[in-house]
mmJSON file of the N, C-alpha and C atoms, coordinates in Angstrom:
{"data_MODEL":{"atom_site":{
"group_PDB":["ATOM","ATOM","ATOM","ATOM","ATOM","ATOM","ATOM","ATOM","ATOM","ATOM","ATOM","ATOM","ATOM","ATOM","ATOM","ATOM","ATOM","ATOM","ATOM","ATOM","ATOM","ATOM","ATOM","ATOM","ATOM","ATOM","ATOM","ATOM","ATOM","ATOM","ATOM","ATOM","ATOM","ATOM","ATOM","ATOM","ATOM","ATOM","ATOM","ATOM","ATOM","ATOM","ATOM","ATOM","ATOM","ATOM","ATOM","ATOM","ATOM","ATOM","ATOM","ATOM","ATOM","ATOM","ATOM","ATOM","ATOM","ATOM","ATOM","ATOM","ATOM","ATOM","ATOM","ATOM","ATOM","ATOM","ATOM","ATOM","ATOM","ATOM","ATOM","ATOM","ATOM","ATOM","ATOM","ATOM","ATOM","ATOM","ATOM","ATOM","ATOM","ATOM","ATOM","ATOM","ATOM","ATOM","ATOM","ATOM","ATOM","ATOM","ATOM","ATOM","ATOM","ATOM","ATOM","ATOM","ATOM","ATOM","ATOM","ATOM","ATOM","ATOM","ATOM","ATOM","ATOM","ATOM","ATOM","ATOM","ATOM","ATOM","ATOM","ATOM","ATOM","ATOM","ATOM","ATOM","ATOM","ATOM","ATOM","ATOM","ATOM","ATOM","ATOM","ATOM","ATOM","ATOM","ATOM","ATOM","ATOM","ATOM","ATOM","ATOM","ATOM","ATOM","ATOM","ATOM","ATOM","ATOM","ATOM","ATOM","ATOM","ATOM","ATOM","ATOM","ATOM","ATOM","ATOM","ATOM","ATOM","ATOM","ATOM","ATOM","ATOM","ATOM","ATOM","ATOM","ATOM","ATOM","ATOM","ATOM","ATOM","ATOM","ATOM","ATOM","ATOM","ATOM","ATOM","ATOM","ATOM","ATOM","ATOM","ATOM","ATOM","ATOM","ATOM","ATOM","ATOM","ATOM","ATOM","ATOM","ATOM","ATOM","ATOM","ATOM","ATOM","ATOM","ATOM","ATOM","ATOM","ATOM","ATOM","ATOM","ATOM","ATOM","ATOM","ATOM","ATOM","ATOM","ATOM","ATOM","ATOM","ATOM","ATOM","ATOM","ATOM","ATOM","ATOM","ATOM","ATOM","ATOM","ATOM","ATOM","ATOM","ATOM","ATOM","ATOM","ATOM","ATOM","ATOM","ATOM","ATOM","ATOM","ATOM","ATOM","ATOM"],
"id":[1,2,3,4,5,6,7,8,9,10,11,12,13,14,15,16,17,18,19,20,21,22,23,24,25,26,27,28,29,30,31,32,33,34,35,36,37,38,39,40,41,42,43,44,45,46,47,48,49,50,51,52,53,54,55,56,57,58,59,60,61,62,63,64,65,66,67,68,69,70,71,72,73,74,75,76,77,78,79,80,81,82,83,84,85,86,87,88,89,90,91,92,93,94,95,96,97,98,99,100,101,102,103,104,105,106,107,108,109,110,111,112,113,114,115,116,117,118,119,120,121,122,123,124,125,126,127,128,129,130,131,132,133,134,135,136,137,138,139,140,141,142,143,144,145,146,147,148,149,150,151,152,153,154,155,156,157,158,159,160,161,162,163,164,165,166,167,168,169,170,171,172,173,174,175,176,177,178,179,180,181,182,183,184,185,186,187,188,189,190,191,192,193,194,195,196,197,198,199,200,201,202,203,204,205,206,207,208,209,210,211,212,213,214,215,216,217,218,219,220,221,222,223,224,225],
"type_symbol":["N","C","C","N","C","C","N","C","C","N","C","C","N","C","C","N","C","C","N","C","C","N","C","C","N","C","C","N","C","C","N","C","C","N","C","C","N","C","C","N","C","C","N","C","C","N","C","C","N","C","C","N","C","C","N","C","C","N","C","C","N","C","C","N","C","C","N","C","C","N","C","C","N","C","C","N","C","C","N","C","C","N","C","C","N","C","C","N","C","C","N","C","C","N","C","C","N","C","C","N","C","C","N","C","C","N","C","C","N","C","C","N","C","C","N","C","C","N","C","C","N","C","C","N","C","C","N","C","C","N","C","C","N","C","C","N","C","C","N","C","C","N","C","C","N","C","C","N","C","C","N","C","C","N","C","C","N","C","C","N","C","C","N","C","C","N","C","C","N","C","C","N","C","C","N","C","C","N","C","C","N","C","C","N","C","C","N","C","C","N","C","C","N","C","C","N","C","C","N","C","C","N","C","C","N","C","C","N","C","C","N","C","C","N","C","C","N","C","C","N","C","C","N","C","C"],
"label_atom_id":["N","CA","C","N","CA","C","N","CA","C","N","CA","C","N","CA","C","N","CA","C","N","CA","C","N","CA","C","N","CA","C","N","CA","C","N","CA","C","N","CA","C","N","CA","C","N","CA","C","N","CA","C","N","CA","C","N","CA","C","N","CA","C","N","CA","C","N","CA","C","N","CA","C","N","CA","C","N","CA","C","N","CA","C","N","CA","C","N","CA","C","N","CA","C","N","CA","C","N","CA","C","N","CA","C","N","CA","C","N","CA","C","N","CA","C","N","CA","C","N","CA","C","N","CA","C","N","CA","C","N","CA","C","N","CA","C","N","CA","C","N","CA","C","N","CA","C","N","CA","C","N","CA","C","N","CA","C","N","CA","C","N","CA","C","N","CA","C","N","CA","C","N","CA","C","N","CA","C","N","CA","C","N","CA","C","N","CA","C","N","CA","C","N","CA","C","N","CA","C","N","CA","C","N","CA","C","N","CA","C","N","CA","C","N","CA","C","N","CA","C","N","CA","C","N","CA","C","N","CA","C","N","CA","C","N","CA","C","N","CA","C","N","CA","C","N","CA","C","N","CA","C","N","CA","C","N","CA","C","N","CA","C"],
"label_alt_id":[null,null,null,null,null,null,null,null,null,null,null,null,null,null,null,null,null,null,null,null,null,null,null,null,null,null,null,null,null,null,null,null,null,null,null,null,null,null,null,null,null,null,null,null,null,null,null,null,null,null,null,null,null,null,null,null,null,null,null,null,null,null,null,null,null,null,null,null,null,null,null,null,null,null,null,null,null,null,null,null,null,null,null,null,null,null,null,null,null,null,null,null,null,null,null,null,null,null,null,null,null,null,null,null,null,null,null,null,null,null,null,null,null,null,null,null,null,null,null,null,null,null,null,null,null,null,null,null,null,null,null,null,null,null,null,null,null,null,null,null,null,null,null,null,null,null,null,null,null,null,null,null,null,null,null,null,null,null,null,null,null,null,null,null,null,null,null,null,null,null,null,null,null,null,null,null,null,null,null,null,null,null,null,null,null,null,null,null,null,null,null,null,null,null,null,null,null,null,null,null,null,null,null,null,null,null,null,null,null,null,null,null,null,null,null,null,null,null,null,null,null,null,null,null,null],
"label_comp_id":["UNK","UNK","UNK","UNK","UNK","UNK","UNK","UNK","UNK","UNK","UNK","UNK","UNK","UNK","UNK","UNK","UNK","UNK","UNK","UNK","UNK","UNK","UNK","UNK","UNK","UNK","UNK","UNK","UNK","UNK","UNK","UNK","UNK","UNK","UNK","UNK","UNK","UNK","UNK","UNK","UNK","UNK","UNK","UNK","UNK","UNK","UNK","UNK","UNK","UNK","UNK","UNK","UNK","UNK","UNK","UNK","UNK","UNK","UNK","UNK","UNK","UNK","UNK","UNK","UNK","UNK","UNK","UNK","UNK","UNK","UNK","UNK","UNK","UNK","UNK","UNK","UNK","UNK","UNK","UNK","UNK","UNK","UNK","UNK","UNK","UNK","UNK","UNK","UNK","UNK","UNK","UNK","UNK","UNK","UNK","UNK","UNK","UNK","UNK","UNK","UNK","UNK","UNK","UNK","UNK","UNK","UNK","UNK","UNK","UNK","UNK","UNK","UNK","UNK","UNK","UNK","UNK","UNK","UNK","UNK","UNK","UNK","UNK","UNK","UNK","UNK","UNK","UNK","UNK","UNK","UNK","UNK","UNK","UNK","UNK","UNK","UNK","UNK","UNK","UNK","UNK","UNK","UNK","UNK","UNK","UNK","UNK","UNK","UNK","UNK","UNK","UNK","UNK","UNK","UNK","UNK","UNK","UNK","UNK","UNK","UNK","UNK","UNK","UNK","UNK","UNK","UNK","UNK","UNK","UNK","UNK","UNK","UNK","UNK","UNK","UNK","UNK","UNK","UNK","UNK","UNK","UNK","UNK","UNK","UNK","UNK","UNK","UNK","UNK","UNK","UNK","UNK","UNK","UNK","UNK","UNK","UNK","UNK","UNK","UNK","UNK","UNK","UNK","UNK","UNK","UNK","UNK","UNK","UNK","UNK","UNK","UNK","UNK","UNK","UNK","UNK","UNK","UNK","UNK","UNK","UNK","UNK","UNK","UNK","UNK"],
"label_asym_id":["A","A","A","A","A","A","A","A","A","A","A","A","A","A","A","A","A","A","A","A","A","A","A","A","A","A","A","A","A","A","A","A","A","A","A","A","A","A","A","A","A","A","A","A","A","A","A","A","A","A","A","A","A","A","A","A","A","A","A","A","A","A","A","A","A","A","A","A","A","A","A","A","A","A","A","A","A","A","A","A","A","A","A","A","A","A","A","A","A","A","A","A","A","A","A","A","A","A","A","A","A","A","A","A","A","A","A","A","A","A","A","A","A","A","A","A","A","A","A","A","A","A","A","A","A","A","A","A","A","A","A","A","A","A","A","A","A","A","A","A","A","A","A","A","A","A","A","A","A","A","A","A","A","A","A","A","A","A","A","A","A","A","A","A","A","A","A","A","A","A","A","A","A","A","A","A","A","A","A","A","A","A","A","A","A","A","A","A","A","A","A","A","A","A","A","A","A","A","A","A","A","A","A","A","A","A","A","A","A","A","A","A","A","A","A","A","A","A","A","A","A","A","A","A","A"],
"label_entity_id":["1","1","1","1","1","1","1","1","1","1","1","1","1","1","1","1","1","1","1","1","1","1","1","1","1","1","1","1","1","1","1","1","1","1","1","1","1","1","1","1","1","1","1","1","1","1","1","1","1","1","1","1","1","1","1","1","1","1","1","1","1","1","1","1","1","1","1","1","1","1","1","1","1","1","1","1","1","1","1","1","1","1","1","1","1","1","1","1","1","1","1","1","1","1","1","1","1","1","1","1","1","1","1","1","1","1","1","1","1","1","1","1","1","1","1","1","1","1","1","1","1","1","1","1","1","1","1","1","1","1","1","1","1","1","1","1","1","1","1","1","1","1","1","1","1","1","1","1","1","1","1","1","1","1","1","1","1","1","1","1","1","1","1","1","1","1","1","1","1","1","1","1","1","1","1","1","1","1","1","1","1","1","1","1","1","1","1","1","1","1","1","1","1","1","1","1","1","1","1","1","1","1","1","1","1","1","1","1","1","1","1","1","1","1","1","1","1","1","1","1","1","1","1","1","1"],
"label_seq_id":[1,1,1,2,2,2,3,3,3,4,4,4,5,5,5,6,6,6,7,7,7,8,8,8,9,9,9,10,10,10,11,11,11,12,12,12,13,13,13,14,14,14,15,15,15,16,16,16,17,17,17,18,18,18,19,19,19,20,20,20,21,21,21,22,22,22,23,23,23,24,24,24,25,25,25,26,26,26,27,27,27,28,28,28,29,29,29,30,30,30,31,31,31,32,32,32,33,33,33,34,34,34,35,35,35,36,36,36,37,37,37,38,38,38,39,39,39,40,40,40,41,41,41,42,42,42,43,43,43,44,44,44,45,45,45,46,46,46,47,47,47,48,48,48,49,49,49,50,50,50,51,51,51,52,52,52,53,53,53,54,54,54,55,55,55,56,56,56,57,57,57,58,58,58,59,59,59,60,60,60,61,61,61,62,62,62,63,63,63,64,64,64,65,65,65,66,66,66,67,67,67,68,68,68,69,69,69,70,70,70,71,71,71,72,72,72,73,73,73,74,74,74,75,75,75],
"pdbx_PDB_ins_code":[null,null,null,null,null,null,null,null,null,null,null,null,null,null,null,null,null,null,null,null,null,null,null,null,null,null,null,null,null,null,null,null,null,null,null,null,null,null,null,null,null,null,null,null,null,null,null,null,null,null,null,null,null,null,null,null,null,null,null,null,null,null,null,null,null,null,null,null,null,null,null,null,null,null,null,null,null,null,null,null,null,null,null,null,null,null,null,null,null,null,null,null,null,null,null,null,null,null,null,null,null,null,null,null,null,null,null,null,null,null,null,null,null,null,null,null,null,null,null,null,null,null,null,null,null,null,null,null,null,null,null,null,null,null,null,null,null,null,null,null,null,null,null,null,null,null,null,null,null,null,null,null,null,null,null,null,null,null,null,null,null,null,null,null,null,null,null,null,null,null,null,null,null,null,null,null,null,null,null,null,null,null,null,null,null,null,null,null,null,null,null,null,null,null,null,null,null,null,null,null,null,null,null,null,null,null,null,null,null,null,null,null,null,null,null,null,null,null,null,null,null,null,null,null,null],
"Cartn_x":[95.967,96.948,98.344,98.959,100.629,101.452,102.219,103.561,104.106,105.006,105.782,105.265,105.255,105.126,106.22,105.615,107.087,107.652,108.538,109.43,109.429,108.893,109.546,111.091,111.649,112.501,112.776,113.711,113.315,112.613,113.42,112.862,112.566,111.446,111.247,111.73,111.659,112.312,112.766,112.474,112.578,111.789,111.619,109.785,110.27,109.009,109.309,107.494,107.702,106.217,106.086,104.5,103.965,103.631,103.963,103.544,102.179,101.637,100.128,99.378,99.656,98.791,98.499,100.06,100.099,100.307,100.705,101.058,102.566,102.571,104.467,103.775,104.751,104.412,105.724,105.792,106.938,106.947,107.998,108.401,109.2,108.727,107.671,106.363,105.65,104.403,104.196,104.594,104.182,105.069,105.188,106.344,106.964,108.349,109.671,109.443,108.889,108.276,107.541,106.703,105.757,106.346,107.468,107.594,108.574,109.347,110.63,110.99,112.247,112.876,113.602,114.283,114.014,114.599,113.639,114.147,114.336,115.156,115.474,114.411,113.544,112.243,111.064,110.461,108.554,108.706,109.26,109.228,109.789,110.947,111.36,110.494,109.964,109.206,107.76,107.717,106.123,106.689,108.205,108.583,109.545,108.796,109.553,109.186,107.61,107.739,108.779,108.408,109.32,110.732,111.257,112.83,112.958,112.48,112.481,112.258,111.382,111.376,112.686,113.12,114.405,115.247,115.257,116.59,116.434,115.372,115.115,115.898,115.271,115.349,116.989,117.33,118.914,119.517,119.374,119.982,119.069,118.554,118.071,118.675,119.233,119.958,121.358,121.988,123.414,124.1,125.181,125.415,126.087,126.443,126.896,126.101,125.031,124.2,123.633,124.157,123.112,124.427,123.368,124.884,125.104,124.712,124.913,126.223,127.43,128.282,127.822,128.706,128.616,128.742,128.163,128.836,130.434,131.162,132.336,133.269,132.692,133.499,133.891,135.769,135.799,135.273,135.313,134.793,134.171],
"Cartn_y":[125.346,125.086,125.104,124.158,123.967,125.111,125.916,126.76,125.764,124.717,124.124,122.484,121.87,120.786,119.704,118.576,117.881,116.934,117.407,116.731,114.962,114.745,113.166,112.66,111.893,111.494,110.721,111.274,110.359,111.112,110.83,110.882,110.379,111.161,110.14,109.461,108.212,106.634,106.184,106.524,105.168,104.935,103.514,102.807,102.295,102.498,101.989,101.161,99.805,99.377,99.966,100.169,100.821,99.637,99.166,98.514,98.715,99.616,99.952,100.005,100.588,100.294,98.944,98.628,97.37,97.572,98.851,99.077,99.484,99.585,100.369,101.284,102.514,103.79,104.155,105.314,106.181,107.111,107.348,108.809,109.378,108.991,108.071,108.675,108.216,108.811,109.13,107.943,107.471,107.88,107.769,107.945,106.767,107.338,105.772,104.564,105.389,103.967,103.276,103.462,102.872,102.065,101.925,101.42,101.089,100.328,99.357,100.295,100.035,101.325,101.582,102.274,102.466,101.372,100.858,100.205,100.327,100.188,100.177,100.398,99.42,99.282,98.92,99.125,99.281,97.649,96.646,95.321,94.795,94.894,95.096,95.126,96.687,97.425,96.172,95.701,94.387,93.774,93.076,91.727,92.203,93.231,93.646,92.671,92.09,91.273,89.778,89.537,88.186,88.383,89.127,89.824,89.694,90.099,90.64,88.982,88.453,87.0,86.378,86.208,85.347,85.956,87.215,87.93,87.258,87.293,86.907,85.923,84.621,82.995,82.973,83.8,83.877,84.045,85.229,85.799,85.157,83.967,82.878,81.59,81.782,80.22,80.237,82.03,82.26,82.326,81.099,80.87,81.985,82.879,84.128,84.872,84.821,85.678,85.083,83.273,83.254,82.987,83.125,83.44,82.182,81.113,80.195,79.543,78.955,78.104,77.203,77.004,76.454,74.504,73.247,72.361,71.978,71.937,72.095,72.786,74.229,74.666,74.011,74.56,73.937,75.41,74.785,75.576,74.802],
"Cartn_z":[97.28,96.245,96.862,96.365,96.943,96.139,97.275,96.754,95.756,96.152,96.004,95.287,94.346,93.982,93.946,94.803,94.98,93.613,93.279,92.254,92.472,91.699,91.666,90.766,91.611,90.801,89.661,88.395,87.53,86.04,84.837,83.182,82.382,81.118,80.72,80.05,79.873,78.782,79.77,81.012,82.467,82.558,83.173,83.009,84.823,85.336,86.677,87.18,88.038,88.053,89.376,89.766,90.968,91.587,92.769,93.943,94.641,94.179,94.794,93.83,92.383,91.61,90.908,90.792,90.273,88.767,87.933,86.73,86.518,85.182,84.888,84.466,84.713,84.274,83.811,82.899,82.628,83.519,83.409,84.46,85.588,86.542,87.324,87.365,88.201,88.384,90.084,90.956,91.914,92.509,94.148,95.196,95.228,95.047,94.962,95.939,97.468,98.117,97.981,96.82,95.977,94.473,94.205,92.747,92.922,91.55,91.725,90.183,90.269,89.274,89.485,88.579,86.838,86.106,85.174,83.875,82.885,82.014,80.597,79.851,79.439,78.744,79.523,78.851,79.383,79.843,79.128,78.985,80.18,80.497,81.808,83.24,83.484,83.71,84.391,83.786,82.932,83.934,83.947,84.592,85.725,86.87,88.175,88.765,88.893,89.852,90.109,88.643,88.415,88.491,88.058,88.571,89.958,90.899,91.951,92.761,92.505,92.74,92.924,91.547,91.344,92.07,92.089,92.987,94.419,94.769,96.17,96.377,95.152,95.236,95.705,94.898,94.289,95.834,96.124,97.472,98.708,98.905,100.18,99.821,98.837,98.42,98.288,98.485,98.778,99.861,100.56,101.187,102.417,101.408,102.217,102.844,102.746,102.915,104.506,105.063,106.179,106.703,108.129,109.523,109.909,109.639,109.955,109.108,110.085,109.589,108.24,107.24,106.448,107.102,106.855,107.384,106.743,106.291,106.099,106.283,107.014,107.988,109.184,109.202,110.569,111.716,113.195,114.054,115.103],
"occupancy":[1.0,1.0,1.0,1.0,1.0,1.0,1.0,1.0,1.0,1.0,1.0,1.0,1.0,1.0,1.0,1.0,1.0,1.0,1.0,1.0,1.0,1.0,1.0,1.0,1.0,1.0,1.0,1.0,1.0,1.0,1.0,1.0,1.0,1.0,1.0,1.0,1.0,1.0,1.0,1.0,1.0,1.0,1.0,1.0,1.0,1.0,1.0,1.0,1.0,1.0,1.0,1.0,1.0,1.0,1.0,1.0,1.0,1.0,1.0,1.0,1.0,1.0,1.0,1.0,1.0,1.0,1.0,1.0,1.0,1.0,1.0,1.0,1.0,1.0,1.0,1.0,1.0,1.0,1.0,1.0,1.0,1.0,1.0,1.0,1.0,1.0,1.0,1.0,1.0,1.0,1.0,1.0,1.0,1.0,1.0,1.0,1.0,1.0,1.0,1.0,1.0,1.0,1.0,1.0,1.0,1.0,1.0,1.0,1.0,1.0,1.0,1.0,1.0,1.0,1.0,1.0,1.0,1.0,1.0,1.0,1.0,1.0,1.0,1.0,1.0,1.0,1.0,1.0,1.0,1.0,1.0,1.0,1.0,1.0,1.0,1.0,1.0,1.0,1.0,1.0,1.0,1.0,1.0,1.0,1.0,1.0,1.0,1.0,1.0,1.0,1.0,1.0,1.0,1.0,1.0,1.0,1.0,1.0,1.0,1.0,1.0,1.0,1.0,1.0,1.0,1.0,1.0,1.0,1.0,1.0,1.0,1.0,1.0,1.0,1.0,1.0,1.0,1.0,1.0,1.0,1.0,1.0,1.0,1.0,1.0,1.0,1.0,1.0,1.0,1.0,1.0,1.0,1.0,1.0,1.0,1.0,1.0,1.0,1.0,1.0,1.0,1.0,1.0,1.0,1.0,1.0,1.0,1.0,1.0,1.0,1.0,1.0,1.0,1.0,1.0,1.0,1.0,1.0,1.0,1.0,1.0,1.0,1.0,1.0,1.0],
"B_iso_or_equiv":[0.0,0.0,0.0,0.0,0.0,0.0,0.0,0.0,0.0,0.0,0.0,0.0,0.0,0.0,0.0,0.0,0.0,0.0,0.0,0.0,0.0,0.0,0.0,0.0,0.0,0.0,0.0,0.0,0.0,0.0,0.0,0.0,0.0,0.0,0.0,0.0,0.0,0.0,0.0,0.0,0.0,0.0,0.0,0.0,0.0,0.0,0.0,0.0,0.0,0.0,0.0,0.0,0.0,0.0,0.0,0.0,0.0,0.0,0.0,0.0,0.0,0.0,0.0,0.0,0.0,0.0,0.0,0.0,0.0,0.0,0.0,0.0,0.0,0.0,0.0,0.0,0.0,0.0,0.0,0.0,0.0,0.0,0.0,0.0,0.0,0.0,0.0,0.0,0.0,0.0,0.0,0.0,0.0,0.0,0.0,0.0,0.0,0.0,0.0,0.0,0.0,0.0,0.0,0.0,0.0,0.0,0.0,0.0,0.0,0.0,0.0,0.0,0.0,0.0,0.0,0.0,0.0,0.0,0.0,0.0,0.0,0.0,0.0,0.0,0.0,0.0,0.0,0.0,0.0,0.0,0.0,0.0,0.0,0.0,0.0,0.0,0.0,0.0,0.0,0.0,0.0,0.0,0.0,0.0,0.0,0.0,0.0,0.0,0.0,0.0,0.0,0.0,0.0,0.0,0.0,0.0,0.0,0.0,0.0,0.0,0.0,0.0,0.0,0.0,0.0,0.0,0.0,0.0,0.0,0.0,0.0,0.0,0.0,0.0,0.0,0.0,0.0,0.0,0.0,0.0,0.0,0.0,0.0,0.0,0.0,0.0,0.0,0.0,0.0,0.0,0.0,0.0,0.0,0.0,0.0,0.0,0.0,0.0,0.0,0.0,0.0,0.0,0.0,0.0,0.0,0.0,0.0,0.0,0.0,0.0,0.0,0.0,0.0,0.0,0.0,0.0,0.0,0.0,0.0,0.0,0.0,0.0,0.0,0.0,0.0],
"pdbx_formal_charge":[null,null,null,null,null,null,null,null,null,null,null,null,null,null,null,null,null,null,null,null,null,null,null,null,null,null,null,null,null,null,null,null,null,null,null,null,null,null,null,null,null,null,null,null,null,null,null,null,null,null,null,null,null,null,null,null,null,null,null,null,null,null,null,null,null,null,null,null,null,null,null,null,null,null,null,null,null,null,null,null,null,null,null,null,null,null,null,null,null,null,null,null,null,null,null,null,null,null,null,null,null,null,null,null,null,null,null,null,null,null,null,null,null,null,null,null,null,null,null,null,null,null,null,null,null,null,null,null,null,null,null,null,null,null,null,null,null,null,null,null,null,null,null,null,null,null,null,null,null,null,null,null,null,null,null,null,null,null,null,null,null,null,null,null,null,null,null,null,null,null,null,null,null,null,null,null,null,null,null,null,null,null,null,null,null,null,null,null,null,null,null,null,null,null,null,null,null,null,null,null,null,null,null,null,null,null,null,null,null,null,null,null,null,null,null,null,null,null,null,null,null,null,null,null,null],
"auth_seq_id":[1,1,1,2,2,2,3,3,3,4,4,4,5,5,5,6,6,6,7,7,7,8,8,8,9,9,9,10,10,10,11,11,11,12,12,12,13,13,13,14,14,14,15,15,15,16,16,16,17,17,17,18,18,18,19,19,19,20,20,20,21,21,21,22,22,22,23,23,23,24,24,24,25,25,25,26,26,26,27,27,27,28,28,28,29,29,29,30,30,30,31,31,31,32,32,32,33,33,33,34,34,34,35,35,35,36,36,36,37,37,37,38,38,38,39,39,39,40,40,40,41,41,41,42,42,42,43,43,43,44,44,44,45,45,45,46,46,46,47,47,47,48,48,48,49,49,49,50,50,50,51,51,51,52,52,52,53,53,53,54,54,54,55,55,55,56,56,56,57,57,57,58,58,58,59,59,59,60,60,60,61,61,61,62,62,62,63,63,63,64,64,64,65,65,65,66,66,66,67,67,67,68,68,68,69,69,69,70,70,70,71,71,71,72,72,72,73,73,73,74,74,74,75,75,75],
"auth_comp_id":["UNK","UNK","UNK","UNK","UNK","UNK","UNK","UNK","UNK","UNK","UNK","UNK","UNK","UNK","UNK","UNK","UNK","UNK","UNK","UNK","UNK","UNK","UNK","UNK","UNK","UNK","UNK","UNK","UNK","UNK","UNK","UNK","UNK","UNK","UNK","UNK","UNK","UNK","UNK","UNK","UNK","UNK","UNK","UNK","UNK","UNK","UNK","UNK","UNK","UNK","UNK","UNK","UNK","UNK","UNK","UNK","UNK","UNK","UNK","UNK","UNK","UNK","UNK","UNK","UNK","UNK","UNK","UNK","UNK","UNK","UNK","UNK","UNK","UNK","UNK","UNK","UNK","UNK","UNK","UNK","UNK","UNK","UNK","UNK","UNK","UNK","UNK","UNK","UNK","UNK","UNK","UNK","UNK","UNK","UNK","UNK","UNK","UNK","UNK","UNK","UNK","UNK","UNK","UNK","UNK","UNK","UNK","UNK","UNK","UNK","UNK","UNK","UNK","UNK","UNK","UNK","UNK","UNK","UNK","UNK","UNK","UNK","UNK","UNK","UNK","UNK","UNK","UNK","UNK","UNK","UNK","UNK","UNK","UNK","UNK","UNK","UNK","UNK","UNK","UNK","UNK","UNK","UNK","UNK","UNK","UNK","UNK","UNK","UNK","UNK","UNK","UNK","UNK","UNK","UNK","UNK","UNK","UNK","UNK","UNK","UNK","UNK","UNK","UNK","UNK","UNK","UNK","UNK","UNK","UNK","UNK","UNK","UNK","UNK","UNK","UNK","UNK","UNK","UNK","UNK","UNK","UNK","UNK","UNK","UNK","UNK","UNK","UNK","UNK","UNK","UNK","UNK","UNK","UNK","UNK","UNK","UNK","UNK","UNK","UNK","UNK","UNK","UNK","UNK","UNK","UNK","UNK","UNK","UNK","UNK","UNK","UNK","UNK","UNK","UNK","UNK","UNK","UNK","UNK","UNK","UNK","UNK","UNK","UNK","UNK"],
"auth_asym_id":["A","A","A","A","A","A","A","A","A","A","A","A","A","A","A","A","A","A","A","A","A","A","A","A","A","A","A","A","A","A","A","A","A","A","A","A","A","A","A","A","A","A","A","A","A","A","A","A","A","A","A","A","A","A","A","A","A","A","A","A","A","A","A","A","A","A","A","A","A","A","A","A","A","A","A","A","A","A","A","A","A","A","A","A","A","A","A","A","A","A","A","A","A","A","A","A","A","A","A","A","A","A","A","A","A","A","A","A","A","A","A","A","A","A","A","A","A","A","A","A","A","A","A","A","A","A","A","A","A","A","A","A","A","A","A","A","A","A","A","A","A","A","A","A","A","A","A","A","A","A","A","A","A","A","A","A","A","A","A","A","A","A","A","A","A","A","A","A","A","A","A","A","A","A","A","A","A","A","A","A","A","A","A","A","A","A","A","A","A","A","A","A","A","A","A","A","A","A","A","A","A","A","A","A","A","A","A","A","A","A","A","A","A","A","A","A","A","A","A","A","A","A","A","A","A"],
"auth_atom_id":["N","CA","C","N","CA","C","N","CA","C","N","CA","C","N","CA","C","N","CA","C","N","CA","C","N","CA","C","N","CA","C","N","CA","C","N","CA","C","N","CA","C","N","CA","C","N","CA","C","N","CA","C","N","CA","C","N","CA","C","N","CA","C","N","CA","C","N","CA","C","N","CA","C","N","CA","C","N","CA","C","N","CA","C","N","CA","C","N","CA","C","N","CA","C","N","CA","C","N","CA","C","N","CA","C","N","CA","C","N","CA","C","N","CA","C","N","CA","C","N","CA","C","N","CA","C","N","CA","C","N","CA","C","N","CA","C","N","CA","C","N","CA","C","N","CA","C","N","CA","C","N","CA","C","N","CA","C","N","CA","C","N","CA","C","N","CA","C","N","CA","C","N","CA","C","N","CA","C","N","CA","C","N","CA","C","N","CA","C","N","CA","C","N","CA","C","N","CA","C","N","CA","C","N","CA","C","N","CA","C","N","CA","C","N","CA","C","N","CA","C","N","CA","C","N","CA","C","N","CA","C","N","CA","C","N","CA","C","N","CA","C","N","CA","C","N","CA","C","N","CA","C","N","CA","C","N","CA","C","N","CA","C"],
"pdbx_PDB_model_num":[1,1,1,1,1,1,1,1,1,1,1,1,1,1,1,1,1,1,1,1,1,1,1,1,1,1,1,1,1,1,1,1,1,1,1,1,1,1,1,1,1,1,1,1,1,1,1,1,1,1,1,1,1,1,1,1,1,1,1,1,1,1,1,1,1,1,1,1,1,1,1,1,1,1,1,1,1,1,1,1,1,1,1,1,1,1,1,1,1,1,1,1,1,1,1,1,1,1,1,1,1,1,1,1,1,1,1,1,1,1,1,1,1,1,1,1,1,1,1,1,1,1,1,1,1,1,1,1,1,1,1,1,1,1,1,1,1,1,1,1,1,1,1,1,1,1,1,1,1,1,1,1,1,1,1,1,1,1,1,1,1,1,1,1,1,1,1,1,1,1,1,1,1,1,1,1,1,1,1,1,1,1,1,1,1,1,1,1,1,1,1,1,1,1,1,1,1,1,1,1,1,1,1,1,1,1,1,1,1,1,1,1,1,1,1,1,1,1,1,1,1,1,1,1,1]
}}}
């Protein structure tokens, strides 16, 4: 039996989805390197993956983001 039980971070009416289980849970449940979180609503929560998508799309299609000269830069 553990002295000590490790605290997870996080209360409830945060909804966070698990990356290994593949569910949303309240709470959390899981270790943070395991889940995307915290969200507002359970609903949210549902649509990490698709969030997380677009963010991607979003930030590989922002020009700032690559090291490469813009062509209309001069240089």
């Amino acid at each position: 039996m553990a002295l000590f039980k490790k605290k997870r971070a996080g209360k409830p009416g945060e909804w966070f989805y698990c990356l290994q289980h593949k569910k949303v849970e309240e709470g959390p449940e899981c270790p943070a390197e395991d889940r995307l979180g915290p969200y507002p609503t359970r609903s949210d929560a549902e649509r990490a993956m698709e969030t997380a998508a677009e963010r991607n799309r979003e930030w590989e299609n922002d020009p700032r983001w690559h090291d490469k000269p813009s062509p209309d830069a001069e240089g």
